[in-house]
C-alpha positions, 0 to 999 in steps of 0.5 A: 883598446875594444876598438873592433871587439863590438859590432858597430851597430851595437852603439845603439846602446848609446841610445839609453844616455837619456836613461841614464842622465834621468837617474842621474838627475834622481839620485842627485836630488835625493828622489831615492825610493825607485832607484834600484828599480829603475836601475834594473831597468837601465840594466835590461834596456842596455842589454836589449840594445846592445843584444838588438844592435849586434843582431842586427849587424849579423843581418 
């Protein structure tokens, strides 16, 4: 269905699964006191990478 809406080198954005499965495993354990921190964080370096990705495709 967003097959071609994206460039592809903006799949470096799949870069942050790491991220993601570390708050994952965090929220699960119930480590809660940073987490809206660190979700703003995420939010941030998802937004680099796609934004670095689609840049560098335009290169």
């Amino acid at each position: 269905m967003a097959i071609g809406l994206y460039p592809f080198l903006s799949l470096a954005s799949l870069a942050s699964a790491a991220y993601a499965a570390k708050l994952l495993k965090e929220s699960m354990a119930g480590k809660l006191e940073k987490l809206d921190f660190e979700t703003a964080v995420y939010s941030y370096l998802i937004g680099f990478l796609i934004l670095a990705g689609m840049t560098l495709s335009l290169a």
